[in-house]
N, C-alpha and C positions, 0 to 999 in steps of 0.2 A: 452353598455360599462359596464366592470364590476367595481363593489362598494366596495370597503371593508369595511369587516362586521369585527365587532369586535368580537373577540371567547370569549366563556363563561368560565366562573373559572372551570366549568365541562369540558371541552375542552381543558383548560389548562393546568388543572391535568393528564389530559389522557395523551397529549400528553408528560409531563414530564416526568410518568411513560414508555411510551414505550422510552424514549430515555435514563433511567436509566436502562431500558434491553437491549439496543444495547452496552451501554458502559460497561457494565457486561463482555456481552461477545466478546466484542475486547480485555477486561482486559488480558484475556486467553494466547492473543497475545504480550502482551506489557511487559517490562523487567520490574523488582521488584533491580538487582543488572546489572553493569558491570564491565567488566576492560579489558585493554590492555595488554599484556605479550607481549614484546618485542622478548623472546627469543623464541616464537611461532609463531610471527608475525600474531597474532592473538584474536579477541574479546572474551571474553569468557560470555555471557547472560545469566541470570537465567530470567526465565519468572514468571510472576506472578501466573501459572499452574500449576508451580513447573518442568517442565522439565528446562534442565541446555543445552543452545548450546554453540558450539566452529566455530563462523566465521571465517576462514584464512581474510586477511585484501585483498588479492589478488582476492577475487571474489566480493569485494564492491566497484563498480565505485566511480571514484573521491578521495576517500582514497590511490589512488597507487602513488599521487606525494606529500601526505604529510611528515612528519619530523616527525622523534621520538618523540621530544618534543610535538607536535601537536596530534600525538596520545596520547600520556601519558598525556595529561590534558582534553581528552576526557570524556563527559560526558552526563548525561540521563537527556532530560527533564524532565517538572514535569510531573507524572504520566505515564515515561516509556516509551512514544510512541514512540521516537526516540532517538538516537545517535548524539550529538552535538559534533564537533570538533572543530570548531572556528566560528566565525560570519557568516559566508558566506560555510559553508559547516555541514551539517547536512543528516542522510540517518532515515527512519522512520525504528522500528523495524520490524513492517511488512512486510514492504518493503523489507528490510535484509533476511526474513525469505522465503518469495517468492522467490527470488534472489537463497537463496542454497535449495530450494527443489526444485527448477526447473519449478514452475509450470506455470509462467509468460512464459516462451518456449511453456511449454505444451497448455495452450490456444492459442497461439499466429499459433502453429501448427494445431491445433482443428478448427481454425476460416478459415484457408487455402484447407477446403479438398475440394475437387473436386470429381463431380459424377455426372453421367449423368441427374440424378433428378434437383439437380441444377441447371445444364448447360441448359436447358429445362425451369426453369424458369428463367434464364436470358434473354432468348431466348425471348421469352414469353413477360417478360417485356420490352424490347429494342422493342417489335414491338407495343406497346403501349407508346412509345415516350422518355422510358427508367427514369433513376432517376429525380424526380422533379427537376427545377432550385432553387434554392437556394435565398431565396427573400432578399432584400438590410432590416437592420436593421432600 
């Protein structure tokens, strides 16, 4: 059975440093400013990078059945990472950002390709009793 070991103040420091450089560079991704323009029907995001995007509101699910009003009191949590609109509906910036570069398609297409190599190890595996069952928690 395993024990847990309590980490040392040298292990602690380590690992607070690498998670001050993960959050560095998601910073990259996360907004610094936003707003709503109604008469563009669209976000306008400055990132913390300093590049400036322009979201139409038409390519972020769940924003297409809300209210003017609802957009226009739209707002960034703390530190950027996402878009709050009201209690119950919030999109991460990230998220947003994948969304209009496409690239959530683009892997989603990447993990679908088909080729004889694979098709060979499917093969292969299915004749060795194929994917493990899946154990009760």
């Amino acid at each position: 059975m395993n024990t847990y070991c309590e980490p040392s103040d040298a292990e602690l420091d380590a690992e607070i440093a690498r998670a001050q450089i993960r959050g560095e560079a998601m910073k990259a991704v996360y907004a610094s400013e936003m707003r709503y323009d109604e008469s563009e029907d669209a976000f306008f995001l400055r990132l913390f990078s300093g590049a400036t995007v322009t979201v139409p509101r038409a390519l972020i699910p769940r924003f297409g059945a809300l209210t003017s009003a609802e957009l226009h009191g739209a707002r960034l949590a703390p530190g950027g990472n996402a878009i709050i609109v009201n209690d119950a509906v919030d999109y991460s910036v990230p998220g947003v950002l994948r969304l209009i570069s496409g690239i959530t398609e683009q892997r989603r297409a990447a993990g679908s390709v088909r080729s004889p190599k694979k098709a060979a190890a499917v093969r292969k595996n299915g004749r060795k009793g194929g994917r493990p069952k899946k154990m009760a928690a």
